[in-house]
C-alpha positions in Angstrom: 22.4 14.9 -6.3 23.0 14.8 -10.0 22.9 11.1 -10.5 19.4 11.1 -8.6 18.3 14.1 -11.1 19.5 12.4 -14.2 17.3 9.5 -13.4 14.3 11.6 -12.4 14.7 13.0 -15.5 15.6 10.7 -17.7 11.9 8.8 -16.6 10.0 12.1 -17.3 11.4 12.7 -20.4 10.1 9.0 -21.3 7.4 8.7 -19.4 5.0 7.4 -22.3 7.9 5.6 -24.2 8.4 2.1 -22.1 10.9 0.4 -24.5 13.7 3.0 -23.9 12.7 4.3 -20.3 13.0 0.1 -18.7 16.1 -0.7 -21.0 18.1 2.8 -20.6 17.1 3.7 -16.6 19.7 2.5 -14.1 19.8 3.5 -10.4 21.9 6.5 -9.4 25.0 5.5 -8.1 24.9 7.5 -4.1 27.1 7.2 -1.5 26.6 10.5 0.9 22.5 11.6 0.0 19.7 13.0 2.0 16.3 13.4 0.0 14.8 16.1 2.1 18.4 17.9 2.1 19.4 17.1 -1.8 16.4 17.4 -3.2 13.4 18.7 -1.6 14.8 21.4 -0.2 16.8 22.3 -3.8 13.5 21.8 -5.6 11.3 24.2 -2.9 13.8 27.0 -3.0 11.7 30.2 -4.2 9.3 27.4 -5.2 5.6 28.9 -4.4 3.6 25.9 -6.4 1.7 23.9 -3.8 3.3 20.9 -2.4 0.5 19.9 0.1 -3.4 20.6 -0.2 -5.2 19.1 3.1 -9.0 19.6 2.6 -10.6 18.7 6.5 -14.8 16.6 7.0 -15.3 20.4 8.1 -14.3 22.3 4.8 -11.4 23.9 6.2 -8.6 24.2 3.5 -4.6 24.1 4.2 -2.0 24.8 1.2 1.5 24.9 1.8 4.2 26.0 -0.9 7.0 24.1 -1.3 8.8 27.0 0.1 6.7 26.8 3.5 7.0 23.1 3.7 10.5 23.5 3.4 11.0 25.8 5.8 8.7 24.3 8.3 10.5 21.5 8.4 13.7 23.3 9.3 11.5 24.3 12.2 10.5 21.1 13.3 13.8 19.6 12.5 15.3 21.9 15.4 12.5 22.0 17.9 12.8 17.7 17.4 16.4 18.2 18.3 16.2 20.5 21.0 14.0 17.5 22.5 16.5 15.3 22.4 15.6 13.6 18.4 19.5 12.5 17.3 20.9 10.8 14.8 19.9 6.9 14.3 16.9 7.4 17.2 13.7 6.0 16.1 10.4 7.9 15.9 7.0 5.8 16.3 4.4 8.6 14.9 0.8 7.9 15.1 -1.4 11.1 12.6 -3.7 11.1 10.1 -3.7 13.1 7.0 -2.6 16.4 8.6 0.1 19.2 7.4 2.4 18.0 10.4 3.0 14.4 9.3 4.4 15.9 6.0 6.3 18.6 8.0 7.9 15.7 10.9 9.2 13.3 8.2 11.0 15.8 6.8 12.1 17.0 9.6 13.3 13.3 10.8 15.1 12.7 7.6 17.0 16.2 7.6 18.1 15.3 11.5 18.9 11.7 10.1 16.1 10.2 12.7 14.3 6.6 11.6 10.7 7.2 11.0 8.2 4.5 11.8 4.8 5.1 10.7 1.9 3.3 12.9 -1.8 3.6 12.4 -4.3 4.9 14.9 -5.8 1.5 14.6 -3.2 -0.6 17.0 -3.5 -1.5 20.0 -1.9 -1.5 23.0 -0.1 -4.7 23.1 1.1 -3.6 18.9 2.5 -0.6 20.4 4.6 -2.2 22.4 5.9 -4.1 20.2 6.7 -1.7 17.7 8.3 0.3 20.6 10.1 -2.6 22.1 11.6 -4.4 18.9 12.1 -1.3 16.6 13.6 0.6 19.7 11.7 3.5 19.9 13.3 6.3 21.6 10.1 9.3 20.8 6.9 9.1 20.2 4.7 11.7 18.2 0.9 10.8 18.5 -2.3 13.2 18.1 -4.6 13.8 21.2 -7.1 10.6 20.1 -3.8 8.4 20.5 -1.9 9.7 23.4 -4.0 7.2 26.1 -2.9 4.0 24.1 0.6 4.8 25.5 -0.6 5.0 29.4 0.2 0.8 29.6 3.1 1.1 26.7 6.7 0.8 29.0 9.7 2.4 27.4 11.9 5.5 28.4 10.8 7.3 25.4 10.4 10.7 24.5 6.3 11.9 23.7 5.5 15.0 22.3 1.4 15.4 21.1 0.4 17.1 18.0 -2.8 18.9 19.0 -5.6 19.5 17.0 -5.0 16.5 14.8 -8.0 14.2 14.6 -7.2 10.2 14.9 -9.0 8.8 11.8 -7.9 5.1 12.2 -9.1 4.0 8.5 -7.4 0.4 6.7 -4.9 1.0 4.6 -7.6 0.9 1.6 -8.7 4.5 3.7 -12.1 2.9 3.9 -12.2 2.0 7.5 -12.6 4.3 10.6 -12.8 2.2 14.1 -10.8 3.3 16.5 -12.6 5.9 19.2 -10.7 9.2 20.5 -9.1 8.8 24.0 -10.7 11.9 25.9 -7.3 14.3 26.4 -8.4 14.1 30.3 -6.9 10.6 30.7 -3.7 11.7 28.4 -0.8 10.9 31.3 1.7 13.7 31.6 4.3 15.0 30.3 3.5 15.2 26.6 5.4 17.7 24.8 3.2 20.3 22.9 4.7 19.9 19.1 5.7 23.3 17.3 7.0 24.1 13.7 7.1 28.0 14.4 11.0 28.1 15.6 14.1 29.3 13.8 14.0 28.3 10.0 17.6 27.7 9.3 18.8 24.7 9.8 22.3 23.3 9.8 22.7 19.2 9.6 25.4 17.3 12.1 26.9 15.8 9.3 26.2 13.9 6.0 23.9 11.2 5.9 25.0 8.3 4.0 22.3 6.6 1.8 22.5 3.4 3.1 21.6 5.1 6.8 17.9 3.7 7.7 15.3 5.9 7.6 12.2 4.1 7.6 10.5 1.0 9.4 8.0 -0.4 8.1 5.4 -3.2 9.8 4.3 -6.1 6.9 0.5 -6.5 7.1 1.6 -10.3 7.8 -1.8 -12.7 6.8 0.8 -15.9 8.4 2.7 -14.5 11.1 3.3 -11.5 13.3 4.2 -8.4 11.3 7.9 -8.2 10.5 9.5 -5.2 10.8 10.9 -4.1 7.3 14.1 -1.3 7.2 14.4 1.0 4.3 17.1 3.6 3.6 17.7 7.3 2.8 18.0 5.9 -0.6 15.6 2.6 -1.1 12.1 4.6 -0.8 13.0 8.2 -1.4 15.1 7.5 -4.4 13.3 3.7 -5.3 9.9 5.7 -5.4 11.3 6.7 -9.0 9.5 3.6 -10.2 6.6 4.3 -9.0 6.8 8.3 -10.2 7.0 6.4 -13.6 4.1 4.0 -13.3 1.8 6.8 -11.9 2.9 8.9 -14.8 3.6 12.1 -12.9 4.7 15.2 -13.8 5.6 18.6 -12.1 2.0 20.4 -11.6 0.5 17.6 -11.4 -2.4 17.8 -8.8 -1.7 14.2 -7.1 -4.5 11.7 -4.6 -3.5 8.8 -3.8 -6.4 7.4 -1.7 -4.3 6.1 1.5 -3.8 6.5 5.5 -0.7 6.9 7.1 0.8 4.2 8.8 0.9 1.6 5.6 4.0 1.7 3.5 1.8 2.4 0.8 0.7 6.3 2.0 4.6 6.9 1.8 4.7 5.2 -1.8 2.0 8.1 -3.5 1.3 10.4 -0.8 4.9 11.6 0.1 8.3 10.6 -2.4 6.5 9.7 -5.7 4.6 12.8 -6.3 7.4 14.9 -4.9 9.6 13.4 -7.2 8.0 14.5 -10.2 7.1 18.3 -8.2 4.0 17.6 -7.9 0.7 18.9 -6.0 -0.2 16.2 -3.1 -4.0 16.5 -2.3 -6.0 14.9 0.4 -9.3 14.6 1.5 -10.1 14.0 4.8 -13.2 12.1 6.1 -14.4 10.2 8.7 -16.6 8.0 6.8 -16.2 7.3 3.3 -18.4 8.6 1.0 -18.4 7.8 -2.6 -20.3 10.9 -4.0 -18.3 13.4 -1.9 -14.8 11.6 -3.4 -16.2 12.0 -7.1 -17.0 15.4 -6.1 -13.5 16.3 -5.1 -12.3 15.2 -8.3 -13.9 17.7 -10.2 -13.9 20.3 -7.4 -10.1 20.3 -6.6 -9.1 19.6 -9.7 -7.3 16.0 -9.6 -5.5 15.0 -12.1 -3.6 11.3 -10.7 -5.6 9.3 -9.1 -4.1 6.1 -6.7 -7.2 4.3 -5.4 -7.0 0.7 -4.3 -9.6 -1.7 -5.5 -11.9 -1.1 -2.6 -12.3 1.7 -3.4 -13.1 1.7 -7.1 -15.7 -1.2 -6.5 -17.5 1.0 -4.3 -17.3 4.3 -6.9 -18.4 2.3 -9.8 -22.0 2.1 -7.8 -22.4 5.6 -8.7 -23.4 7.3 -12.2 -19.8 8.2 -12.9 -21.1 9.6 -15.9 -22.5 12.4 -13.9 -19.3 13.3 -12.8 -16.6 15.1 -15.3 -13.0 14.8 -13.4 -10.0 16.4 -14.9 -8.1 13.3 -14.5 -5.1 12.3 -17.1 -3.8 8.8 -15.0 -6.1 6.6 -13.1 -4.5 3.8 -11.1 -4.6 0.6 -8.9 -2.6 -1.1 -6.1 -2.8 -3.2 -2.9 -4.9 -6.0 -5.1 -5.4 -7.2 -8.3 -7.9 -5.2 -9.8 -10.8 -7.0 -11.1 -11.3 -6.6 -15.3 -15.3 -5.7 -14.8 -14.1 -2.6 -12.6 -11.7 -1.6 -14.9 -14.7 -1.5 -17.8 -16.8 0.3 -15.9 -14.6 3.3 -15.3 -13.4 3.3 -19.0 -17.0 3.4 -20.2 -17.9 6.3 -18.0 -14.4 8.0 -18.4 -12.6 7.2 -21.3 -9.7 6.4 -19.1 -8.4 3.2 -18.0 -7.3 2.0 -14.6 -3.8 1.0 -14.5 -2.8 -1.9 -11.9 0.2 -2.1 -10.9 2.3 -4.4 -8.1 4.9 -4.0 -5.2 5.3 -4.6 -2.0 6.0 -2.7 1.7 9.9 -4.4 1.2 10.2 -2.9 -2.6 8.3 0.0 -4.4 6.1 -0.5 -7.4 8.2 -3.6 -9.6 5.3 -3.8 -12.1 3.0 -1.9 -13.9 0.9 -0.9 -16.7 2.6 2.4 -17.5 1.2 5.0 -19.3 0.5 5.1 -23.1 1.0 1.5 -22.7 -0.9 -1.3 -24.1 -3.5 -2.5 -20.7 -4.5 -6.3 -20.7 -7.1 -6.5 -18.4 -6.6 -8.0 -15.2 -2.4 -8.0 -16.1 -0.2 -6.2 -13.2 1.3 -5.2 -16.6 5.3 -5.6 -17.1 8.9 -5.0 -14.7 8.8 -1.6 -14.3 12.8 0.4 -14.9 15.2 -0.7 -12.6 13.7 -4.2 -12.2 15.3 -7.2 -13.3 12.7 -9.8 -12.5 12.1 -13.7 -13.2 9.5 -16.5 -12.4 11.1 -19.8 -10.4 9.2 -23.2 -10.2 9.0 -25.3 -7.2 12.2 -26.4 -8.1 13.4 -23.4 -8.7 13.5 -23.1 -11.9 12.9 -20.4 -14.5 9.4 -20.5 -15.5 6.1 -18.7 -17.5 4.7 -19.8 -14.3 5.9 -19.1 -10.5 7.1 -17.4 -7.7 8.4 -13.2 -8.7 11.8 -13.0 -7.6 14.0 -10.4 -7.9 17.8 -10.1 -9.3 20.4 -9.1 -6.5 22.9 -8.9 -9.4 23.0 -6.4 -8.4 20.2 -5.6 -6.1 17.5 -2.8 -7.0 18.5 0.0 -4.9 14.5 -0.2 -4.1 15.0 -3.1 -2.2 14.7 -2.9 1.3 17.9 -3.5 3.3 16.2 -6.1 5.3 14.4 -7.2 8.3 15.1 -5.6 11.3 16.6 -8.7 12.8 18.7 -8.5 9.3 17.3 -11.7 7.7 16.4 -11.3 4.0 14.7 -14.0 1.5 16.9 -15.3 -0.9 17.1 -17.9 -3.4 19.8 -19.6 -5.8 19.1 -20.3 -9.3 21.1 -20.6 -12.3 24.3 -19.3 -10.5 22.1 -16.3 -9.7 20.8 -14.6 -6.5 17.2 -13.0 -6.3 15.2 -12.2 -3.8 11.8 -13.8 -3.1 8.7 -11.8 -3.2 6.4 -15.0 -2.0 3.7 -13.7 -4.9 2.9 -16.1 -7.4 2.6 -14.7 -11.5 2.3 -16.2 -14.6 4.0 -14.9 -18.2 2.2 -14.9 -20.9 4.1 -14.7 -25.1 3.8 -10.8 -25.1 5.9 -10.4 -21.3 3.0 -9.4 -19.6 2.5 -10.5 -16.1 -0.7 -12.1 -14.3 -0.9 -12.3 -10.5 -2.1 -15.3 -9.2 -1.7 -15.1 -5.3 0.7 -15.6 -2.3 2.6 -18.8 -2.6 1.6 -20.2 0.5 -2.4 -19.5 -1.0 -2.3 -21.5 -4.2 -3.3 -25.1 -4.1 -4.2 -27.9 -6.2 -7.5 -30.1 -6.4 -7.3 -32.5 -8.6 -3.5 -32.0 -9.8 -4.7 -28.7 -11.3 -3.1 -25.2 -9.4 -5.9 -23.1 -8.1 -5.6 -19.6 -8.0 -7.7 -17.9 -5.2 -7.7 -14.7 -6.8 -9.0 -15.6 -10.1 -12.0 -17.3 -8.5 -12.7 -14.5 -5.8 -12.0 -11.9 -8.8 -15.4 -13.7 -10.4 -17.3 -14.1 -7.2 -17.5 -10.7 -6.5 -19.1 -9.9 -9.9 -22.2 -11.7 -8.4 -24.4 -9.0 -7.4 -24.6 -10.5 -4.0 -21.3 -10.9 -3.1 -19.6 -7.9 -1.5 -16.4 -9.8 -0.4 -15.1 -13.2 -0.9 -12.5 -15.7 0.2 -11.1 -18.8 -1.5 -9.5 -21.9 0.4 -9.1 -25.5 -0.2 -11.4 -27.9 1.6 -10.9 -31.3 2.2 -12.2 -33.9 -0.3 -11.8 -37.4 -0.7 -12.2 -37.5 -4.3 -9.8 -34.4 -5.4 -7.7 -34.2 -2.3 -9.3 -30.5 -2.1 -11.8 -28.7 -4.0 -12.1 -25.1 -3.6 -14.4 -23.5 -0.9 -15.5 -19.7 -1.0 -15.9 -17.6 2.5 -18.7 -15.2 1.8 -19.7 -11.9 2.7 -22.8 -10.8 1.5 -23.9 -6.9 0.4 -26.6 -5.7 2.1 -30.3 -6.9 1.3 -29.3 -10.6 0.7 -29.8 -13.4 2.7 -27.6 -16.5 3.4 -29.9 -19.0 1.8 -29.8 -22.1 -0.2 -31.4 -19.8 -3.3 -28.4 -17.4 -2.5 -25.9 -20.2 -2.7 -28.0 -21.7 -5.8 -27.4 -18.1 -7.5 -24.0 -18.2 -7.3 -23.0 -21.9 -8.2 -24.9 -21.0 -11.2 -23.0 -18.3 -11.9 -20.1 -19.7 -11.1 -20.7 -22.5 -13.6 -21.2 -19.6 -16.5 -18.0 -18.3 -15.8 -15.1 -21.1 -14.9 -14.0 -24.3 -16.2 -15.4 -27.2 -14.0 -12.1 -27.9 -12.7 -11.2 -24.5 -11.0 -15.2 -24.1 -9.6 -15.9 -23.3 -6.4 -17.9 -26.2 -5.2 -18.6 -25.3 -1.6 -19.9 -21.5 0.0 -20.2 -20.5 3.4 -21.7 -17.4 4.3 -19.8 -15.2 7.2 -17.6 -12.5 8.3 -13.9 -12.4 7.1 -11.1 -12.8 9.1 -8.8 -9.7 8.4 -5.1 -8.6 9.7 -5.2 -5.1 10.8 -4.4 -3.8 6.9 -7.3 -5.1 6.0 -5.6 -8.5 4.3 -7.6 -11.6 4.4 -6.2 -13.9 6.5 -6.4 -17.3 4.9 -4.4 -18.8 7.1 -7.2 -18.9 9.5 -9.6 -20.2 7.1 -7.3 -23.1 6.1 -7.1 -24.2 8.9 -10.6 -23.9 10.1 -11.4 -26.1 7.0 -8.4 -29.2 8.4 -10.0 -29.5 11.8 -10.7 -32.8 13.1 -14.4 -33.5 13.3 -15.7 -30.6 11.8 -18.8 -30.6 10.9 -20.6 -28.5 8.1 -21.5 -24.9 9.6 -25.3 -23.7 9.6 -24.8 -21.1 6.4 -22.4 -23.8 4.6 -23.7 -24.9 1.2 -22.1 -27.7 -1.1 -23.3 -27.4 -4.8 -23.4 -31.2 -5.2 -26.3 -31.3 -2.5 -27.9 -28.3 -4.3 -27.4 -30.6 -7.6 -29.7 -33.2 -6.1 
């Protein structure tokens, strides 16, 4: 408990001073450590700030102390084990942004229980897979979800939270697709869930911090998801990075624009705030509204905002001058954020988005940190306790390549693997690191560029094309509300890059459309990186919400194909 508090601490104390916080941090040192045990419930004794503020699309209003969180989850805790919830079982949970989430994960990690967060958005045949590879033993669903189970086989324990809405949004909280199942066709017997029981609770043991606690589905564009496994220590203690890139402190009124079910809700929404003490607020909605998010700024007072670049292209089409938040630290992940958002905001605000970079297996390893120096479009630098490098093909150190990570010794962030225990590893120098699959460049000041997933960047012409920086201009076009680069084959150049469009409403997939954006296009990039083919279209998406390029490759490397009906090459347009 004290090494985990020294380090806390010694990140808030230099929380605006990166120099001395990324040279003197180094991860506590645990052996027998339960967050929720150690720390929460330390921290929440006679603790009566708010630790959760759950604002509902009907108004209603729900603040819970620390206090009351803490106790709650001594509740829950011991009505999960009186339903059979043991050490080491595995608990598939299915809710949206409601008090009991907050309540059951604590619960879980006092009992020593593996949580596995799911989104309301799967389906059936994902169910069973999550059930049948991560060894589910219990389920804990709202009413909306219950009916997905009637087909899901397994011998596991299902207890219903009722009340709680399914919102099945993305993991950018944009999206909301998935209907309610009427409760009529819920199969019996689902267990009623309860937190008001006994409030003491007593642990069977200690929990070591290399136990697993949570697993985690990757939002694969290639393959199917892989199941990641992180510990009592990797996320709950690893989130300390991200506390510092956030630049949290205790009172702190905390959003972090996210649905459950994506690693990334657990990153801002549960263990960084609560690190630092720190207020988590949510809105709930079914729809997402733009105006009704700036309002809650101002109304709930907000002070860190986490909003991933979906969402900040689609609040920069209001005035955001009209609106006067109370916000100290604004930032990005999930994507690269684009520099023209990042403008935008600080023209209106005075306060600069801060991007940032990690992954579901790690927490935030980048970052542009507060009070720090913010190159537009730059994931900014290693954030404290990450030793990082850049490997060429040959593996190599390089300015230019794939982010891997030291494993001498390993960031205690870093997941403990793969549930079938594989982990991605490479040799270089007489060193071990692990391999992210994200491509960066260095430039002479150590700050760090994305510039896409390995198996995403190609050549044309013997130049490297980054997708991102070309879909990064594309989607300045006023037309363009989402866009997709791949390579497309070319006789000349081997490939030249071709965009995937989706238009914003009003436009029209035309050859004056197409025309518009070559020419813009040309303005902005040097001939050799242009996009020089455009179709327009839907985007194929995995169910985070990731493009999956994949697909579109190999559309493109058919045999035979012939040009679609809204395909447009600017060399015919030329003539």
């Amino acid at each position: 408990m004290n090494a985990f508090l020294d380090a806390r601490d010694f990140l808030l104390r230099h929380r605006e001073d990166y120099e001395t916080a990324y040279r003197g941090f180094r991860w506590p040192r645990l052996e027998a450590f339960n967050w929720a045990l150690d720390w929460f419930d330390v921290h929440a004794r006679g603790n009566e700030r708010v630790a959760l503020h759950v604002v509902d699309d009907d108004g209603g209003e729900e603040r819970v102390t620390f206090a009351e969180m803490s106790a709650r989850s001594n509740a829950v805790a011991n009505f999960l084990r009186e339903h059979g919830v043991r050490r080491g079982d595995a608990i598939l949970i299915i809710l949206g942004n409601v008090v009991p989430l907050w309540e059951i994960t604590l619960a879980a990690m006092k009992l020593g229980a593996v949580v596995s967060p799911a989104t309301a958005m799967l389906t059936t045949e994902d169910l069973q897979d999550r059930v049948d590879r991560g060894r589910v033993k219990h389920v804990i669903a709202d009413a909306a979800s219950t009916g997905k189970f009637d087909d899901v086989r397994g011998g596991y324990t299902k207890i219903v939270v009722e009340g709680a809405g399914g919102r099945a949004q993305g993991a950018d909280g944009v999206l909301a697709t998935s209907p309610p199942t009427p409760r009529a066709l819920r199969p019996a017997p689902w267990i009623s869930y309860r937190n008001d029981g006994p409030r003491d609770f007593a642990p069977d043991g200690p929990t070591h911090a290399d136990d697993p606690f949570l697993l985690y589905f990757t939002s694969g564009t290639t393959a199917k998801p892989k199941m990641v496994v992180h510990t009592h220590a990797s996320y709950p203690v690893g989130h300390l990075s991200t506390m510092y890139w956030i630049g949290l402190r205790e009172g702190d009124v905390h959003w972090n624009i996210s649905s459950p079910g994506w690693a990334k809700h657990a990153w801002s929404s549960f263990f960084a705030p609560w690190n630092a003490g720190a207020t988590i607020f949510i809105l709930n909605y079914a729809r997402f509204d733009a105006k009704r998010i700036l309002g809650a700024l101002e109304r709930y007072g907000v002070t860190t905002l986490c909003a991933p670049p979906t969402v900040w292209r689609m609040l920069i089409l209001e005035d955001l001058r009209a609106y006067r938040p109370a916000l100290r630290e604004i930032v990005g992940a999930g994507e690269p954020l684009n520099p023209e958002v990042i403008e935008r905001v600080r023209e209106a605000w005075n306060i600069t988005i801060r991007d940032g970079y990690g992954q579901t297996e790690t927490t935030a390893q980048f970052g542009n940190s507060p009070a720090q120096l913010v190159k537009l479009g730059s994931m900014g630098r290693p954030l404290p306790g990450y030793e990082v490098a850049l490997l060429d093909a040959d593996g190599h150190p390089s300015d230019d390549g794939e982010i891997v990570l030291s494993l001498d010794p390993p960031p205690l962030a870093l997941m403990k693997g793969y549930v079938d225990g594989a982990m991605p590893v490479a040799e270089a120098n007489g060193r071990r690191w692990y391999r992210t699959s994200d491509v960066a460049a260095r430039d002479a000041d150590g700050w760090y560029w994305y510039v896409g997933r390995a198996d995403d960047v190609f050549k044309s012409s013997d130049y490297r094309i980054s997708p991102f920086e070309l879909e990064s201009v594309l989607i300045e076009h006023e037309a363009v509300a989402e866009a997709a680069v791949v390579p497309s084959p070319d006789a000349l150049r081997l490939a030249v890059p071709k965009a995937y469009i989706v238009l914003k409403s009003g436009y029209a997939p035309t050859r004056e459309t197409a025309s518009s954006i070559f020419a813009f296009m040309r303005e902005r990039l040097a001939p050799f990186k242009r996009v020089r083919r455009i179709e327009f279209g839907e985007l194929p998406k995995t169910i985070s919400g990731k493009i999956r390029r994949v697909q579109l490759r190999a559309a493109e490397h058919q045999p035979g194909r012939e040009r679609a009906a809204a395909e447009f090459w600017e060399e015919d347009l030329a003539r």
